[in-house]
N, C-alpha and C positions, 0 to 999 in steps of 0.2 A: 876596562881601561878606557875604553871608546867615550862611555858614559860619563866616568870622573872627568875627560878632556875637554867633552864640549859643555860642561858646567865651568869649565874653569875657563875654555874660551867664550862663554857669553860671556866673564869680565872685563876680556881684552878691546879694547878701542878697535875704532874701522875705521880705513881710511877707503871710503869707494871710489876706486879711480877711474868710471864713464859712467853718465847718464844725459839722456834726452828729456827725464822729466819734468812739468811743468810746476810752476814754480808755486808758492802755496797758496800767494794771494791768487792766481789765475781757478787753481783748484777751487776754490770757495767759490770763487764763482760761476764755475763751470755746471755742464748738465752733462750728465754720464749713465749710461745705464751696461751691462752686465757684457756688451762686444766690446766696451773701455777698458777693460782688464784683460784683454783676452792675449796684450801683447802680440808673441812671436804666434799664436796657434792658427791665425789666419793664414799662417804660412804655408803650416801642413794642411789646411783645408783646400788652400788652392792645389799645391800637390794633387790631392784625394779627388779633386773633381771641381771644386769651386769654383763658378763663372765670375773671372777677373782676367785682365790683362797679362802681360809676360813680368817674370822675376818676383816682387814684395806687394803686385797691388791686391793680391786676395788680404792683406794684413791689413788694410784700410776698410776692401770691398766689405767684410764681415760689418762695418761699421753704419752701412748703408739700407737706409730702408724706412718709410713712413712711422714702421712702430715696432715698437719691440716683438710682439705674433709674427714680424712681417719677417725680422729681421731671423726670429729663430726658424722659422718656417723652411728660409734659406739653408741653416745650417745643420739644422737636424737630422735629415737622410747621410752626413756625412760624419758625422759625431760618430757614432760607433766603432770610425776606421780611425780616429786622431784620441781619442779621451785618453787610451794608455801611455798615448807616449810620452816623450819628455817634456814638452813645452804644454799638452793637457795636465800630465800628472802635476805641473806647478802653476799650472790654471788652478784647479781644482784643490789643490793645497791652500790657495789664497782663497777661495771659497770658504772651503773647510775654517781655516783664522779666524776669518773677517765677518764672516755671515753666517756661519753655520750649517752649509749647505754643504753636500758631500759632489752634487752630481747637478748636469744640467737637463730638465725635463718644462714638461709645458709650467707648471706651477713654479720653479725656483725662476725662470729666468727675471719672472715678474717681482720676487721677494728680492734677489740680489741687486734689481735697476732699484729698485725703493728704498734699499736700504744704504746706497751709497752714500745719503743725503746726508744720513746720523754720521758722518765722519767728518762734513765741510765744515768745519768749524775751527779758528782761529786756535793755536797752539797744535792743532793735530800732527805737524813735523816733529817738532819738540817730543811731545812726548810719544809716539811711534818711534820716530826714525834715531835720534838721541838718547830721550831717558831709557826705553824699551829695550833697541837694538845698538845702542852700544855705536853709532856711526860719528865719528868726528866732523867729518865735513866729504861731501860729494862733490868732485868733479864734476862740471857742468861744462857742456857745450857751447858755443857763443861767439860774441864778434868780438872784439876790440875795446868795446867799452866794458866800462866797472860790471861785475857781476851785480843784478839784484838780489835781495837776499844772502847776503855773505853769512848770517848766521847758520843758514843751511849750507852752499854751495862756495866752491870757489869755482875762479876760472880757466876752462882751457879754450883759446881762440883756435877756431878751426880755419882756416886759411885758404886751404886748397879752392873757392870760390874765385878766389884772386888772383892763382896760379895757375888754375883749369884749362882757361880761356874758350872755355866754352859758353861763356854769357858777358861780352863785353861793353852792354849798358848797363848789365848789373857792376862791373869793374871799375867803370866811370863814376859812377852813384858811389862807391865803397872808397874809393881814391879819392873820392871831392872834386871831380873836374875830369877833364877829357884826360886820354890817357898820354902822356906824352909821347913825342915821335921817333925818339930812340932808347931800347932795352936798356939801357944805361941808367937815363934818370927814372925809367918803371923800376928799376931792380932797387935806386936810390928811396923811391914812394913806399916802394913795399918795405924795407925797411923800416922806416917811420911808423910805418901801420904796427910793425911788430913790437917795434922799440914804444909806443903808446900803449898797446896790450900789455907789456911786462908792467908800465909804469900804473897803470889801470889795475894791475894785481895778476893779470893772467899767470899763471904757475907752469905752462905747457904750451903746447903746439897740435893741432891735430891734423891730418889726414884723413876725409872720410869721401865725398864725394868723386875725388879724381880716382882713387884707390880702388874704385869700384865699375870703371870706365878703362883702365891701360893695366898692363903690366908695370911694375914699381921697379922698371928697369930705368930708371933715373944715368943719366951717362954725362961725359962732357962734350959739349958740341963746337963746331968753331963758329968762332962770331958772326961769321957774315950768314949763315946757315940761322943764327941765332934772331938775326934783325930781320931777315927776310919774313920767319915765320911769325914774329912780333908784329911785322905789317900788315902782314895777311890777317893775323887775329882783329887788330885795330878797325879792320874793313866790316868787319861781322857783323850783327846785331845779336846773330847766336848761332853755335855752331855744334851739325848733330853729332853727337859721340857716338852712336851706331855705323856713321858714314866713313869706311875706313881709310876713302883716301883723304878724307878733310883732316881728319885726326891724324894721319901723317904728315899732311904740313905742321900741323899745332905741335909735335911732340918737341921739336928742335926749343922752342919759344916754354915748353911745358919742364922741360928738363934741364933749360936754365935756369927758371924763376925756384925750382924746387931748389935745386942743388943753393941759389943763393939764402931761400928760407935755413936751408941744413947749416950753412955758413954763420947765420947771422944767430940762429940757436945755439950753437955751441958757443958763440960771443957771448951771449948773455946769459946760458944755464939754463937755458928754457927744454925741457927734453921732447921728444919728437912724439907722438903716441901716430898708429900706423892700423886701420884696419889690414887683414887679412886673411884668408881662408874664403872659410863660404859666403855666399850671400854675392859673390862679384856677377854681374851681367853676364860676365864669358868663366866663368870659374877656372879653370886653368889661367886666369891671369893673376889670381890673389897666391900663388906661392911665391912663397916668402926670400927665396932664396936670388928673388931680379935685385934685392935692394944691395947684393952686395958690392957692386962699385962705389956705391952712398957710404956704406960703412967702412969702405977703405980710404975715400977722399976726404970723409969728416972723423975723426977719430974721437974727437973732442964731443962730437955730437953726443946724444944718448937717444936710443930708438927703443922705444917700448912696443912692444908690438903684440897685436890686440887678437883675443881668441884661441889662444892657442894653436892660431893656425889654421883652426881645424877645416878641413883634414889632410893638413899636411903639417902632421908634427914633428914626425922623425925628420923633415929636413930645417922646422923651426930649431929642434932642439939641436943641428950638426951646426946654426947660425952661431946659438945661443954658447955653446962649444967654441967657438971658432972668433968672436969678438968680443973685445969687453965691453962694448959700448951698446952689447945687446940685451934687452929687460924682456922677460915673458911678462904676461898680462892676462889673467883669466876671465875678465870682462865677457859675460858671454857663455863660458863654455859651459860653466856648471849649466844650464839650463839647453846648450846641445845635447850633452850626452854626460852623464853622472859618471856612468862607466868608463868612458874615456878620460873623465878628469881626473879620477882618481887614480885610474893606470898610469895616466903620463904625469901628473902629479909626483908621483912615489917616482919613476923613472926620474924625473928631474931635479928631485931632492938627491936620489945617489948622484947624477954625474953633474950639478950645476952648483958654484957657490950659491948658498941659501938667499943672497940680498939680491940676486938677480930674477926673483920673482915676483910676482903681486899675485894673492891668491882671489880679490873681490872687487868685479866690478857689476854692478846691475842692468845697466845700458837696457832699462825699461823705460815704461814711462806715467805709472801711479805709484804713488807711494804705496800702496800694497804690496803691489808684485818684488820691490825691493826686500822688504823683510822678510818671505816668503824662501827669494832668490837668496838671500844670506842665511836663510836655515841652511838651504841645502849647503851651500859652500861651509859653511860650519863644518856641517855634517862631515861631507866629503873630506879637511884637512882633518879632524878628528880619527878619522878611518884609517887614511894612510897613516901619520904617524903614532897610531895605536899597533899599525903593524909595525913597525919601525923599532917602536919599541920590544914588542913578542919578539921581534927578532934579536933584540939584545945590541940595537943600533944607539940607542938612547936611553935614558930615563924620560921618566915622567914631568918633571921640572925642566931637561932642555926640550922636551917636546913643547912644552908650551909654551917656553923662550923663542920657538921656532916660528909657533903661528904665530905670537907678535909680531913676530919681521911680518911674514907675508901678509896679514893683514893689515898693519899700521905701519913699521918703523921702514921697511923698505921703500913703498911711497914716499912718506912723509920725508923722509932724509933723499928720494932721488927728483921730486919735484920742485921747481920754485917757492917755495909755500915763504918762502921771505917775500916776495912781491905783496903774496897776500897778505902778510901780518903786518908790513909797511902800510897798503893801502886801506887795511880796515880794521888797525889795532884800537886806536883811540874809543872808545866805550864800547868796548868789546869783550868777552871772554875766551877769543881764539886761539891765543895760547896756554889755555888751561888743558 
């Protein structure tokens, strides 16, 4: 039954709702060798031992080094403690696709940098990530302006740069001008910024940067608390988010500007996407459960929220219970832990209406690792409702009625994608 579903779901369209990756023209002219794909595994190598800095910079540090001998040389004594896990086993799966390599040793590392080459070549999206894999169009990360490449991507503007205020001659730069002198006309700037995004195609809204610096305990503050901290910010050139007491003036100024982006989204349908779970600087500040004054003040809003949480899903899933304005989002998770996606997966199917989930997002960043990353999530909706059915939950025909939603028709129907079909219909086949 497993087998019949995921034949019948490689017919189904994908709608990937995150990705960082680079765009195709950039691809082609890029130089990559074999730590380029390596994604999240630099993660677990800094874990295991890996000399890099504090929090994600082993996921870069792997990328560093004179030459390729140089660079595995580094990584080799630690490989034997990371290859099985999850974020290897789907290294190694893209190997396995793409190159024919099962495992990384002194000889592959050299045959996988060499052969990244035979892929940069004009249509490689197309028929990979479209004809191949079935994907409609990827959520892309971005500013404000038009997305490039809308035959592959649409846009989500991530914002929190503007809201942080932790960089406020980057805010200047992004605003077009000094910042003005009271919260008032900033909150009227940011505005505009948003109301140009939707108009530019943007489909969304994202949270990533701030979300990974505070608790998403977003509140209402009174105004004068609100302009004080707005001044303070203005003074800055930049300000550290490690430094706890700076970051408590910033929050009063940080928990206005959010709550008015939440405000001016739900004006326009733009829905909110929200990292969450692991991966935050102080991990106990990514549970999920600080956002709920946000989702009692904006009802209108829609917050999709990223990762399942992980790992904090039984209290995503008591959110997810508890508003309707709440979306899960598996961007991520299938590539944390398989097993965990599929147990809370099947959990979330009995106690959540079905249109409240999104089962694919790839939040990598080569177009390998995507298709690779959409096996597995195949995989995994396959699985649970192949149980689903044994159990006598379903048939076979609504099981696959089912993964459409979660990987196409729940997106597509909870995003702006009208922004995007306004702004890049005309010689286009976007809504085919």
């Amino acid at each position: 039954m497993q087998q019949e579903l995921l034949e019948r779901l490689a017919r189904v369209p994908v709608v990937d709702t995150h990705e960082h990756m680079t765009m195709e023209a950039d691809f082609l002219a890029g130089s990559y060798d074999f730590t380029n794909l390596m994604d999240y595994v630099g993660l677990d190598l800094g874990l295991a031992g890996f000399p890099a800095g504090p929090w994600g910079d082993a996921q870069m540090a792997v990328q560093k080094g004179d030459s390729i001998d140089e660079k595995w040389q580094h990584i080799k004594p630690l490989w034997p403690h990371v290859r099985t896990g999850a974020y290897a086993r789907h290294y190694r799966r893209t190997l396995q696709r793409f190159f024919g390599v099962d495992d990384l040793d002194d000889r592959s590392v050299h045959e996988v940098s060499a052969r990244i080459a035979d892929y940069q070549r004009p249509g490689v999206y197309d028929e990979w990530l479209h004809d191949r894999y079935g994907i409609r169009t990827m959520l892309q990360v971005g500013d404000h302006h038009p997305v490039a490449e809308p035959q592959h991507f649409a846009q989500v503007f991530c914002f929190d740069a503007l809201t942080g205020g932790y960089w406020p001659v980057w805010m200047r730069e992004a605003l077009g001008g000094d910042l003005p002198p009271h919260f008032p006309e900033f909150r009227q700037r940011l505005f505009r910024r948003i109301e140009a995004a939707a108009a530019n195609g943007a489909v969304g809204l994202k949270i990533g940067w701030t979300a990974r610096t505070r608790p998403l305990d977003f509140v209402d503050q009174p105004p004068d608390a609100v302009q004080e901290s707005y001044a303070f910010m203005r003074q800055q050139t930049e300000v550290d988010w490690q430094d706890a007491a700076l970051c408590a003036r910033l929050k009063p100024f940080q928990d206005a500007a959010f709550w008015a982006v939440f405000e001016k989204a739900g004006e326009l349908g733009l829905p909110i996407q929200i990292h969450s779970g692991l991966e935050f600087m102080q991990p106990w500040d990514g549970r999920p459960a600080t956002l709920i004054p946000s989702l009692v003040r904006f009802p209108d809003t829609k917050f999709a929220i990223f990762h399942g949480s992980y790992p904090h899903m039984a209290e995503l899933t008591g959110l997810a219970k508890s508003f309707h304005n709440v979306y899960l989002d598996l961007a991520w998770f299938h590539l944390l832990s398989e097993h965990q996606a599929r147990a809370w997966l099947a959990e979330w199917l009995d106690v959540l209406p079905h249109n409240k989930l999104f089962a694919f997002g790839g939040d990598v960043f080569l177009f390998f690792s995507i298709c690779t990353h959409l096996e597995i999530a195949r995989e995994n909706v396959a699985a649970v409702l192949a149980d689903r059915i044994a159990r006598g939950l379903c048939d076979i025909d609504e099981a696959e009625h089912t993964a459409r939603l979660l990987l196409h028709d729940n997106p597509w129907n909870t995003f702006a994608f009208e922004n995007w079909l306004e702004k890049h219909r005309e010689g286009s086949d976007l809504e085919s």
